[in-house]
KOLKOL-391563 format. One line per field, with one value per atom (N, C-alpha, C): atom name; x, y, z; residue number from 1; chain. Coordinates in Angstrom, 2 decimals. Each point is the difference from the previous one (the first is absolute). Last residue first. Layout:
<atoms>
marpa = CA	... $
xx = X	... $
yy = Y	... $
zz = Z	... $
drenkol = NUM	... $
guba = A	... $
</atoms>
This chain:
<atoms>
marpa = N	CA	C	N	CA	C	N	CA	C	N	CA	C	N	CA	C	N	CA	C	N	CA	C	N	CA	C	N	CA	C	N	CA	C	N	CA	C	N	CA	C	N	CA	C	N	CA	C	N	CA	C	N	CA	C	N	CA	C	N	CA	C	N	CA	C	N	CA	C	N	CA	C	N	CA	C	N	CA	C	N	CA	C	N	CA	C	N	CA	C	N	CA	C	N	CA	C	N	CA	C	N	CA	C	N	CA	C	N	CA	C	N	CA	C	N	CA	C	N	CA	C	N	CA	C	N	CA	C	N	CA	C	N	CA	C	N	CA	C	N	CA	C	N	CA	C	N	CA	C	N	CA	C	N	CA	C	N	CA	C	N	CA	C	N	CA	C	N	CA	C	N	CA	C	N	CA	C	N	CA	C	N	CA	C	N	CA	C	N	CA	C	N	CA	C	N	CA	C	N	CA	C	N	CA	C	N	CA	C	N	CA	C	N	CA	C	N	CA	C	N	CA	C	N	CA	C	N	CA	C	N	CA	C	N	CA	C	N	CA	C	N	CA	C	N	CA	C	N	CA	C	N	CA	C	N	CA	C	N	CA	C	N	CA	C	N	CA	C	N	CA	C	N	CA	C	N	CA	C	N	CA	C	N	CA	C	N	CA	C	N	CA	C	N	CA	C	N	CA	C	N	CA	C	N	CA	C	N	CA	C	N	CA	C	N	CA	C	N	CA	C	N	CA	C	N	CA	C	N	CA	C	N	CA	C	N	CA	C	N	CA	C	N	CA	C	N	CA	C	N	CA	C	N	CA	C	N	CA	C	N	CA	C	N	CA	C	N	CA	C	N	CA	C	N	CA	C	N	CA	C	N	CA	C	N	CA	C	N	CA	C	N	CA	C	N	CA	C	N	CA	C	N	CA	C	N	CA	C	N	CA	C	N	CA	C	N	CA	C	N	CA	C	N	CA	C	N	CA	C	N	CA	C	N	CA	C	N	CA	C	N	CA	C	N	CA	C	N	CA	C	N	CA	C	N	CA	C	N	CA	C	N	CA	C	N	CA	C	N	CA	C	N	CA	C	N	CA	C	N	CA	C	N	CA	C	N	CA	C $
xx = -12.88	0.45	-1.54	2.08	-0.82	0.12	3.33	-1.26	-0.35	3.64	-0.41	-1.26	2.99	-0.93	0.15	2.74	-0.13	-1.40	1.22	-0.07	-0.46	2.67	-0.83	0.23	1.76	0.30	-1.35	2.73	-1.00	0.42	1.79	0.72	-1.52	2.80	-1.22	0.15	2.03	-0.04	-0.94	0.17	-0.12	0.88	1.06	-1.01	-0.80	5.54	-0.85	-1.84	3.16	0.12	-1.15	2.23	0.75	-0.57	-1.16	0.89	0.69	-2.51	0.21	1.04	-2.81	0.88	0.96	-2.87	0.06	0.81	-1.27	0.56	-0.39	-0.82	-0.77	0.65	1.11	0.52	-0.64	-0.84	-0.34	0.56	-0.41	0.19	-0.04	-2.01	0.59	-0.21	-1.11	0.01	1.28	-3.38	0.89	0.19	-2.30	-0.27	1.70	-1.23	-1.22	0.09	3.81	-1.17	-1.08	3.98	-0.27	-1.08	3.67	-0.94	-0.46	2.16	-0.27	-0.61	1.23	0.58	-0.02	0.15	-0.64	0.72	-0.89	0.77	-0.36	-1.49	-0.41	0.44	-0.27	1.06	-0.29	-2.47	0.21	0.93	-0.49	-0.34	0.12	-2.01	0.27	0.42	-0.12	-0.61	0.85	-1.62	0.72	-0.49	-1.66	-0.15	1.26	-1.39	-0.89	0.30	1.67	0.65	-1.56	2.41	-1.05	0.90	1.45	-0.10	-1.50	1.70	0.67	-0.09	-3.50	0.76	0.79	-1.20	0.30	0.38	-3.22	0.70	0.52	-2.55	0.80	0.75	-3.44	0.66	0.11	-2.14	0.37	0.98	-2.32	-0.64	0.86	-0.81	0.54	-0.73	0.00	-0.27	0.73	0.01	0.37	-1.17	0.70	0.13	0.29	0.35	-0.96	0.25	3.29	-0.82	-0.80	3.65	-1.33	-0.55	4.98	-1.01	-1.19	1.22	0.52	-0.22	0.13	-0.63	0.51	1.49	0.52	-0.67	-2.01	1.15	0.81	-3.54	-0.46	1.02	1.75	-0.89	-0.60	1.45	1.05	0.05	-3.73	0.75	1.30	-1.61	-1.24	0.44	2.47	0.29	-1.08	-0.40	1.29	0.11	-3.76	-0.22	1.22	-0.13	-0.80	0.21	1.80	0.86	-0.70	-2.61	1.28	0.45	-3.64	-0.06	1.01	1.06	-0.69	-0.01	-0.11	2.10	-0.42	-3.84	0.21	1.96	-3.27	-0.14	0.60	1.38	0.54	-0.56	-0.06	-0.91	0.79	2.38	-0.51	-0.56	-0.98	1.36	-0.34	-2.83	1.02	0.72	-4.09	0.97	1.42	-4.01	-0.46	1.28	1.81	-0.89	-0.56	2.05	0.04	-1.00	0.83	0.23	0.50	-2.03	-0.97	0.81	2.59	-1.01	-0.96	4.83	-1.19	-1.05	5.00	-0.66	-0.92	2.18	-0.14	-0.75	2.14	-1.19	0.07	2.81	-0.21	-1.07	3.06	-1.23	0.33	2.79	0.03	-0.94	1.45	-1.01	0.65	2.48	-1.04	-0.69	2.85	0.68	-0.92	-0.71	-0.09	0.65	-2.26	1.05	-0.01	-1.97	-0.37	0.67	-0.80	0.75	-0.71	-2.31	1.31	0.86	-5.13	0.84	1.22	-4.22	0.85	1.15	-4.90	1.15	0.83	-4.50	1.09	1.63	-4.66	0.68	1.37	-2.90	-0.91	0.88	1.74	-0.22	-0.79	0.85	1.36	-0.54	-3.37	-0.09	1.83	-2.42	-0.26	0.41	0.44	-1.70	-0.11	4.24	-0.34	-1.79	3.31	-0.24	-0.63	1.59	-1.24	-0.14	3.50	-1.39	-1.59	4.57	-0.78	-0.95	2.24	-0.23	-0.89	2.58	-1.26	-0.83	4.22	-0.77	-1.79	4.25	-0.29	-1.48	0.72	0.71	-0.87	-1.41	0.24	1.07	0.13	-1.15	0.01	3.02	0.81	-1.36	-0.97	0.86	0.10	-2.23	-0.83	0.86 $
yy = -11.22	-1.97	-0.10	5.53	-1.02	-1.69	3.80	-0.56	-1.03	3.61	-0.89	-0.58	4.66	-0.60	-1.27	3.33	-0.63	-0.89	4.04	-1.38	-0.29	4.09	-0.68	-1.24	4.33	-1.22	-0.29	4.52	-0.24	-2.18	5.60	-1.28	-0.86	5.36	-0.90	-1.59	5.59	-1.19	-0.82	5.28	-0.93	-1.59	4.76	0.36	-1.48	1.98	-1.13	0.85	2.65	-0.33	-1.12	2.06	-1.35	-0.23	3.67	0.67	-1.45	-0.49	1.34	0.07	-3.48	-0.13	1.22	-1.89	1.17	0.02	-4.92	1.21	1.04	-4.72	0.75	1.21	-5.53	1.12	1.00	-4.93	0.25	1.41	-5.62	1.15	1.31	-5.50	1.03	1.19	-5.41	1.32	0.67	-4.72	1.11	0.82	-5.54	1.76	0.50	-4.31	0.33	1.45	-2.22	-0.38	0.31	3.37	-1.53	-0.17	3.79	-0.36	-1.61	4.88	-1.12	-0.61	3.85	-0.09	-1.30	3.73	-1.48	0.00	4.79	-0.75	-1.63	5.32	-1.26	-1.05	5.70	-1.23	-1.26	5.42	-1.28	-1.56	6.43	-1.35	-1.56	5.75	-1.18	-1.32	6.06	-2.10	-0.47	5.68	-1.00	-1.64	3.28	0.42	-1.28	0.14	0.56	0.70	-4.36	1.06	0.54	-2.55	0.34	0.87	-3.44	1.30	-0.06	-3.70	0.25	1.99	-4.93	1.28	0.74	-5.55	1.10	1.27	-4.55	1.04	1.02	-5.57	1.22	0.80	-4.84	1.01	1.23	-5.39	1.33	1.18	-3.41	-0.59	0.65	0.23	0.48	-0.37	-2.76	0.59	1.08	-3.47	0.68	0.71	-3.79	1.77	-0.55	-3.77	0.43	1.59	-4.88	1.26	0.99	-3.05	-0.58	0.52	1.14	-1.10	-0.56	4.92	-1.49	-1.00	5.54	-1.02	-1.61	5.03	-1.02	-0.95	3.79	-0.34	-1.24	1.63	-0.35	-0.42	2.05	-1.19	-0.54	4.34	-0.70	-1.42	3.18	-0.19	-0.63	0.99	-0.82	-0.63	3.69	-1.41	-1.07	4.18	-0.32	-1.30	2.03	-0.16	-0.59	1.40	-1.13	-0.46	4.43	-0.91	-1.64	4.01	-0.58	-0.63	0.82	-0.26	-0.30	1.96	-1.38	-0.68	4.42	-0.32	-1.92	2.83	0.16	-0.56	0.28	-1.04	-0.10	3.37	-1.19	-1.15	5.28	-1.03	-1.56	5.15	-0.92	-1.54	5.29	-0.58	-1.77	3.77	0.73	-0.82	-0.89	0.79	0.57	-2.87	1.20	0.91	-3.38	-0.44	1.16	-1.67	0.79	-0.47	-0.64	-1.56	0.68	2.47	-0.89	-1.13	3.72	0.24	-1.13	-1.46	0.82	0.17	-2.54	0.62	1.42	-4.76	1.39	0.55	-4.81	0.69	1.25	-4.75	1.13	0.31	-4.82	0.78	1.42	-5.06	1.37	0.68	-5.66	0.93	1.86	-5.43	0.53	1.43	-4.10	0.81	0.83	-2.45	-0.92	0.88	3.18	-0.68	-1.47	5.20	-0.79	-1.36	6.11	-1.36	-1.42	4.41	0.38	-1.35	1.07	-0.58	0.34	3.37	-0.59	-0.76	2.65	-0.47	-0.73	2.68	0.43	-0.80	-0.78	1.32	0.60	-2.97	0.40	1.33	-3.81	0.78	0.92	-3.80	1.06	1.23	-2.70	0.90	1.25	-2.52	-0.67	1.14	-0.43	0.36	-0.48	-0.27	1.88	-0.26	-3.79	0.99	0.85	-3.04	-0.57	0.98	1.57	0.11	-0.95	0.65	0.83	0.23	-4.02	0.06	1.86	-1.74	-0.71	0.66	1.55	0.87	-0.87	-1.72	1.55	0.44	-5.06	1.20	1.34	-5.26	0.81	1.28	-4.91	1.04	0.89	-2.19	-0.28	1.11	-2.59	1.16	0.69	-4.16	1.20	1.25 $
zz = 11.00	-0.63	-0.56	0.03	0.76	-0.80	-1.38	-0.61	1.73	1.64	-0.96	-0.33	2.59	-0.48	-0.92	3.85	-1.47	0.10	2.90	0.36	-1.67	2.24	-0.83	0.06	3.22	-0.08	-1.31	1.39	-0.34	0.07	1.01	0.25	-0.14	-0.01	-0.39	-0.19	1.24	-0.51	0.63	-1.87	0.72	-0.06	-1.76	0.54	0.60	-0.91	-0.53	0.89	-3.42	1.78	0.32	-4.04	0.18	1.86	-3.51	0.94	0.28	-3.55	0.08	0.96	-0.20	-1.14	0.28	4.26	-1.17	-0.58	2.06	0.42	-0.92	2.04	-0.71	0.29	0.54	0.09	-0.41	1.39	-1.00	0.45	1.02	-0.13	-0.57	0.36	-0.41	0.41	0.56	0.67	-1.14	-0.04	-0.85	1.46	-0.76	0.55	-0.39	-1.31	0.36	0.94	-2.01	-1.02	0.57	0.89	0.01	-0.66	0.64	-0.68	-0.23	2.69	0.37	-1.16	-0.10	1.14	0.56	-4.60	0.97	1.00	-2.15	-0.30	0.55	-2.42	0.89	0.07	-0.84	-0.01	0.97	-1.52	0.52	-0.88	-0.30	-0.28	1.03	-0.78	0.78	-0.80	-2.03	0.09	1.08	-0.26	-0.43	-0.23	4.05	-1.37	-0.91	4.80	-0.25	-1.72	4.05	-1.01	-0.25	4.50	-1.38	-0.74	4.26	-0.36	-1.37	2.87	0.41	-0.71	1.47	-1.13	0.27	0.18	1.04	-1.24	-0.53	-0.27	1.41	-1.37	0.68	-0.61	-0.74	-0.63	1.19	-1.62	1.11	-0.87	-2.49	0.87	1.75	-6.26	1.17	1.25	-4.37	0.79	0.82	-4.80	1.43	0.22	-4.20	0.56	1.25	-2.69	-1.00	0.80	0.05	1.28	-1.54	-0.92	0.39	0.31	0.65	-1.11	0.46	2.29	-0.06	-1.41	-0.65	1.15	-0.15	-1.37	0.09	0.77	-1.62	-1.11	0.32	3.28	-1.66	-0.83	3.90	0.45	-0.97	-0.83	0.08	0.57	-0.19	-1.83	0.29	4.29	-0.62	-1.39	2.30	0.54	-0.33	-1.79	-0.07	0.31	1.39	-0.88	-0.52	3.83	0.20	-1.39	0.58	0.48	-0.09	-1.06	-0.92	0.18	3.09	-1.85	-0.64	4.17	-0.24	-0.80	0.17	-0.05	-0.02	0.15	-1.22	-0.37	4.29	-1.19	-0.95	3.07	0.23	-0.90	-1.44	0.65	0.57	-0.54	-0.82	0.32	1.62	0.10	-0.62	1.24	-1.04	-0.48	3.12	0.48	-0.60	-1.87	0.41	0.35	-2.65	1.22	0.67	-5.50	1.08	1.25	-4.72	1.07	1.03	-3.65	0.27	1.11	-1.42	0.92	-0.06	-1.99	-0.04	1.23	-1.22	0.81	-0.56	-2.28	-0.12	1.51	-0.50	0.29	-0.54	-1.30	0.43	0.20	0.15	-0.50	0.67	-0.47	-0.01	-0.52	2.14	-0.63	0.48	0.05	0.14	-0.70	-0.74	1.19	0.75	-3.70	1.01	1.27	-3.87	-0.11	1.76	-2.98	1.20	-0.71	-0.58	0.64	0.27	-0.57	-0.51	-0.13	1.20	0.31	-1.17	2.08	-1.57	0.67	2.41	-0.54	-0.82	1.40	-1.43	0.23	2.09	0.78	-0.76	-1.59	0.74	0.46	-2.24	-0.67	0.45	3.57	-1.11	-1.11	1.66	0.98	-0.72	-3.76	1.42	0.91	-4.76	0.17	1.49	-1.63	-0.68	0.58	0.30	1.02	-0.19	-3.38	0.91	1.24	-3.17	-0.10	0.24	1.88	-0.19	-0.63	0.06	1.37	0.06	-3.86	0.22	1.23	-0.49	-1.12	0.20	2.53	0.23	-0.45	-1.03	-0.05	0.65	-0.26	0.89	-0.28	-2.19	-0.32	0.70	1.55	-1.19	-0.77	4.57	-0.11	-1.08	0.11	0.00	0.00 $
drenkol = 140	140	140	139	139	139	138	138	138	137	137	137	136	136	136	135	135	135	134	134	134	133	133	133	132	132	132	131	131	131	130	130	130	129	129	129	128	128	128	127	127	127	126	126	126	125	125	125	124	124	124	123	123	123	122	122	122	121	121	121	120	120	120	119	119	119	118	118	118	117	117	117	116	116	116	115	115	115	114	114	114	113	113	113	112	112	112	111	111	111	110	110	110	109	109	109	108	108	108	107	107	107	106	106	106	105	105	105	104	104	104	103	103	103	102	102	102	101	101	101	100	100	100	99	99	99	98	98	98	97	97	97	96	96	96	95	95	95	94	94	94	93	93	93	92	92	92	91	91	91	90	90	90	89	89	89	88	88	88	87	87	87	86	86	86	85	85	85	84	84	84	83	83	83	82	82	82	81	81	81	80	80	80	79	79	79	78	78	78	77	77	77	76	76	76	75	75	75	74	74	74	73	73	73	72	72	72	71	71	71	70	70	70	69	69	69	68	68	68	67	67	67	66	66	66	65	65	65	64	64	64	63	63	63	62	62	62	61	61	61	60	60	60	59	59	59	58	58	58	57	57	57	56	56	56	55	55	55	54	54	54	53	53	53	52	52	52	51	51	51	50	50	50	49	49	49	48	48	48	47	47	47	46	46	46	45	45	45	44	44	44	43	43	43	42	42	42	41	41	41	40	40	40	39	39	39	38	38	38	37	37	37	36	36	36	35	35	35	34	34	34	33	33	33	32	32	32	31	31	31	30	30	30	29	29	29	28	28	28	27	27	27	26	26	26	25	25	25	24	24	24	23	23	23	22	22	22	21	21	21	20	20	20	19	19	19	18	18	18	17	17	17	16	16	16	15	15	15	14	14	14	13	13	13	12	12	12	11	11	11	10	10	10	9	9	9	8	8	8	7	7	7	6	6	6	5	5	5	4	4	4	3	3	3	2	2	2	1	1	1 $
guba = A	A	A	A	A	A	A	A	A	A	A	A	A	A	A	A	A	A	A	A	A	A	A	A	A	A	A	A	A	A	A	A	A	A	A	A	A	A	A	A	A	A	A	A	A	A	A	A	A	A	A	A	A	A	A	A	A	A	A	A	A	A	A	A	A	A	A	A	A	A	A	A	A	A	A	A	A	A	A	A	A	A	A	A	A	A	A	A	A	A	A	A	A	A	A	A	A	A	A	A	A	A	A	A	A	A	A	A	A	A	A	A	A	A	A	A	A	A	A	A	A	A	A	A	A	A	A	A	A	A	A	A	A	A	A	A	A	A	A	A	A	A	A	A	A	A	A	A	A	A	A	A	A	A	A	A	A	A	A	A	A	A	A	A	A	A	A	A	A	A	A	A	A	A	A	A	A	A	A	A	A	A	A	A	A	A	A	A	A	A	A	A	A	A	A	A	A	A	A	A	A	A	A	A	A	A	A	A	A	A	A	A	A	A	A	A	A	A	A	A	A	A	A	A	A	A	A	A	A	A	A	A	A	A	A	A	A	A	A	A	A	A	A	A	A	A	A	A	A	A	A	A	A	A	A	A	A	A	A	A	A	A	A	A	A	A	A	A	A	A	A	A	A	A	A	A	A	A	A	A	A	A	A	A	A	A	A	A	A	A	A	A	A	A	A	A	A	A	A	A	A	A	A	A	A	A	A	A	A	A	A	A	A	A	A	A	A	A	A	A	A	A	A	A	A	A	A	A	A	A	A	A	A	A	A	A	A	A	A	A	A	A	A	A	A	A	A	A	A	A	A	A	A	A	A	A	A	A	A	A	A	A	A	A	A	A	A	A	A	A	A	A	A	A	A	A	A	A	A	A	A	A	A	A	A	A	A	A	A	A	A	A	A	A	A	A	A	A	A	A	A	A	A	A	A	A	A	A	A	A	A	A	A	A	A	A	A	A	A	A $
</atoms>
């Protein structure tokens, strides 16, 4: 399944899902894992100016999801996300966020990956992120 799965595929099964929702664009994606951006626009703003924690989420979940897809076990049909943690360490309010999603673990029935979300711009990281997926197979 990997080998189908380019960058380019992957965006545009995203463009009608939550990714394309909030305008992000995978840049990357490889067994090593996953590179996506966010543009920071007022729509992924949080009343209080400052840039929505869903919206660093979104990306980062999303990253580590397109990178769980690309390399799933033999046999396994998708995933799940089945926890997930962010610590934020700053924002940004104009420019792009990108995310870097790396493995941390990849077995036949659950994943954890990592994931770096910083401002392209200045290089300051704005969260990290740490997500486990539970692989999926065809029911017997």
């Amino acid at each position: 399944m990997a080998s189908e799965l380019s960058a380019e595929k992957l965006n545009q099964v995203g463009s009608e899902c939550l990714p394309g929702l909030v305008g992000m664009t995978l840049e990357s994606i490889s067994d090593a894992g996953a590179r996506g951006i966010l543009p920071v626009t007022q729509r992924l703003m949080a009343p209080n100016g400052f840039l929505h924690a869903a919206s660093v989420i979104a990306l980062a979940d999303s990253c580590c999801g397109y990178a769980t897809l690309h390399g799933l076990p033999e046999g396994a049909t998708s995933f799940t996300t089945i926890e997930l943690k962010s610590n934020f360490l700053g924002t940004a309010r104009d420019g792009v966020i990108e995310c870097v999603a790396s493995p941390s673990h990849r077995g036949r029935t659950t994943q954890v990956w990592d994931a770096t979300v910083t401002h392209r711009e200045t290089g300051k990281t704005i969260a990290m992120f740490r997500c486990t997926q539970m692989i999926l197979y065809p029911k017997a």
